[in-house]
C-alpha positions as CSV (number, residue, x, y, z in Angstrom):
1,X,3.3,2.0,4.7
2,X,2.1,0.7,1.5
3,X,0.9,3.9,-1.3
4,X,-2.0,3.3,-3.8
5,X,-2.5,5.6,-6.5
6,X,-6.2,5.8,-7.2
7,X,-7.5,8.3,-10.0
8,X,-4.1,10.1,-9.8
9,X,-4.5,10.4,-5.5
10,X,-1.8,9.2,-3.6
11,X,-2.6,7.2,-0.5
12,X,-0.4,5.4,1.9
13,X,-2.2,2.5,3.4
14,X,-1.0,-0.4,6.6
15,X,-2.9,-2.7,7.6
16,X,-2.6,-3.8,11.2
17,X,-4.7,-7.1,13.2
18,X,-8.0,-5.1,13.6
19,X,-7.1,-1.6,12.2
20,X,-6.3,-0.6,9.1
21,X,-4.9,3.2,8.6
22,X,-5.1,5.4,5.7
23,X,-3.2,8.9,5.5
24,X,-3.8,10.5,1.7
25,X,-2.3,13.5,0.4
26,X,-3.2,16.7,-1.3
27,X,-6.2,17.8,-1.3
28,X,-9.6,16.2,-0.1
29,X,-12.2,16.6,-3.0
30,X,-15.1,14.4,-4.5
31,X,-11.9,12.6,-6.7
32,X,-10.0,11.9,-3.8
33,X,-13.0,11.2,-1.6
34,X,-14.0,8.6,-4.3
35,X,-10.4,7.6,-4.1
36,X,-10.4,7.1,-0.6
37,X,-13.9,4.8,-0.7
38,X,-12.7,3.2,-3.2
39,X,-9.3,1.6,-1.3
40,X,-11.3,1.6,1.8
41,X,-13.9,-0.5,0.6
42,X,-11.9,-3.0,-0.7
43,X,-11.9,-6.5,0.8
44,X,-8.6,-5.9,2.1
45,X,-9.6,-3.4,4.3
46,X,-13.2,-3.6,4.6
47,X,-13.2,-6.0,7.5
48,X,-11.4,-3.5,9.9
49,X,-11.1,-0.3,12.6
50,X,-10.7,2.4,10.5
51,X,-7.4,5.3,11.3
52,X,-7.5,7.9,8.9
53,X,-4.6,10.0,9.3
54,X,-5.2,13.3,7.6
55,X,-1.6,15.0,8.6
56,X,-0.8,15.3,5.1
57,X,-3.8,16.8,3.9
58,X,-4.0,20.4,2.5
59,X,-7.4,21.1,2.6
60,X,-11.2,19.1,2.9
61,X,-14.0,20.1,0.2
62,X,-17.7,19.2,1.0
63,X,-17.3,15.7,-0.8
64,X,-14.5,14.9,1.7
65,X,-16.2,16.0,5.1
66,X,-19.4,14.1,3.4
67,X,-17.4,11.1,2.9
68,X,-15.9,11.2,6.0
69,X,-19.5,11.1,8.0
70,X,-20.9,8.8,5.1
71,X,-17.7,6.4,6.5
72,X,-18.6,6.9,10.2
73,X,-22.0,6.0,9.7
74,X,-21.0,3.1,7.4
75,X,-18.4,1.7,10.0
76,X,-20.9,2.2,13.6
77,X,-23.3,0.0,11.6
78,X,-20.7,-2.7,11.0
79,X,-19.5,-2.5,14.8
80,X,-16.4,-0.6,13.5
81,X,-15.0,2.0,14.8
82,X,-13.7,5.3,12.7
83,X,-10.7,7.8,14.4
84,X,-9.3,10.4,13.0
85,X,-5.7,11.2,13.6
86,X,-2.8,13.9,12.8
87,X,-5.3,16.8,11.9
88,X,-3.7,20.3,10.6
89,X,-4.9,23.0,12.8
90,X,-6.9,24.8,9.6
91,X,-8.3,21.3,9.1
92,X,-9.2,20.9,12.8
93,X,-10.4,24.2,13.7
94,X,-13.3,23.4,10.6
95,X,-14.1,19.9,12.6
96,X,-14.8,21.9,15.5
97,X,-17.0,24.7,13.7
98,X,-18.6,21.8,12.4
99,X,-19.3,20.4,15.5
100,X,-17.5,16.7,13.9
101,X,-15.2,16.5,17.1
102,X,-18.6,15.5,19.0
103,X,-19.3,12.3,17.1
104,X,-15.9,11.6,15.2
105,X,-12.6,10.5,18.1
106,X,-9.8,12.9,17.1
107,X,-5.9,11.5,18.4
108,X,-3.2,13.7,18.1
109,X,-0.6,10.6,16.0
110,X,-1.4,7.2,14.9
111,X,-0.7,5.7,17.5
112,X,-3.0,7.6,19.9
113,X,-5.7,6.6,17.9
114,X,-5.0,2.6,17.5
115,X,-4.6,3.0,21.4
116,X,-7.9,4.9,21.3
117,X,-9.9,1.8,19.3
118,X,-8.0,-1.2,21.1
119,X,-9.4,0.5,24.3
120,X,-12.6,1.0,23.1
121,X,-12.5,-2.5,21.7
122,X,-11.8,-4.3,25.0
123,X,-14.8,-5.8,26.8
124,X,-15.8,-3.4,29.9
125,X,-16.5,-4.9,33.1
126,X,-13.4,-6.7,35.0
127,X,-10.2,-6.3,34.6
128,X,-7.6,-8.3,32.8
129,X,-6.4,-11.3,35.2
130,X,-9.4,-10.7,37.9
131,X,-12.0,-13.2,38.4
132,X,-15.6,-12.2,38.6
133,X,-17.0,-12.9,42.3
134,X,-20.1,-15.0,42.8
């Protein structure tokens, strides 16, 4: 992973095909949350699926959870799609009591949660190799 340093934040950054995946560190406040919109938003990774992996997060203020939904909202309009990955359990147990878990995907690694957006990304209806009957 690449790191950015943003108004003092540290943030390590890849950038994949479609996805690109974002794990900061520290603390989640309104610097950091303008931190993370700041690298997000940049042409580099504008154009993509969003993973942000918060595994290495201490905490989330009010800025951070705002930012997070502000992102969701943001990316949905765009036809992108926003999971969250690697949660603490403090940090998860407040997505729940927030009731966040019911429009934001949560995957357990990284991994789960390119699998989760590749899947979601595919077109539904028939299967890969079948032919559609007339």
């Amino acid at each position: 992973m690449r790191r950015a340093r943003i108004a003092g934040c540290r943030i390590d950054y890849n950038i994949t095909d479609g996805c690109a995946i974002v794990r900061p560190e520290g603390a989640c406040d309104a610097r950091s949350a303008e931190a993370l919109a700041s690298l997000v938003n940049s042409p580099v990774i504008r154009s993509k699926h969003l993973v942000l992996d918060l595994s290495r997060v201490e905490y989330i203020e009010t800025p951070g959870y705002r930012w997070i939904l502000k992102q969701l909202k943001q990316l949905e309009l765009d036809g992108r799609k926003l999971v969250v990955a690697g949660l603490p359990p403090s940090i998860e147990r407040i997505f729940r009591l927030l009731r966040l878990h019911e429009s934001i995907p949560i995957a357990q690694d990284i991994r789960g949660a390119v699998e989760l957006i590749e899947s979601e990304s595919r077109p539904q209806g028939n299967p890969v190799g079948t032919a559609e009957r007339q």
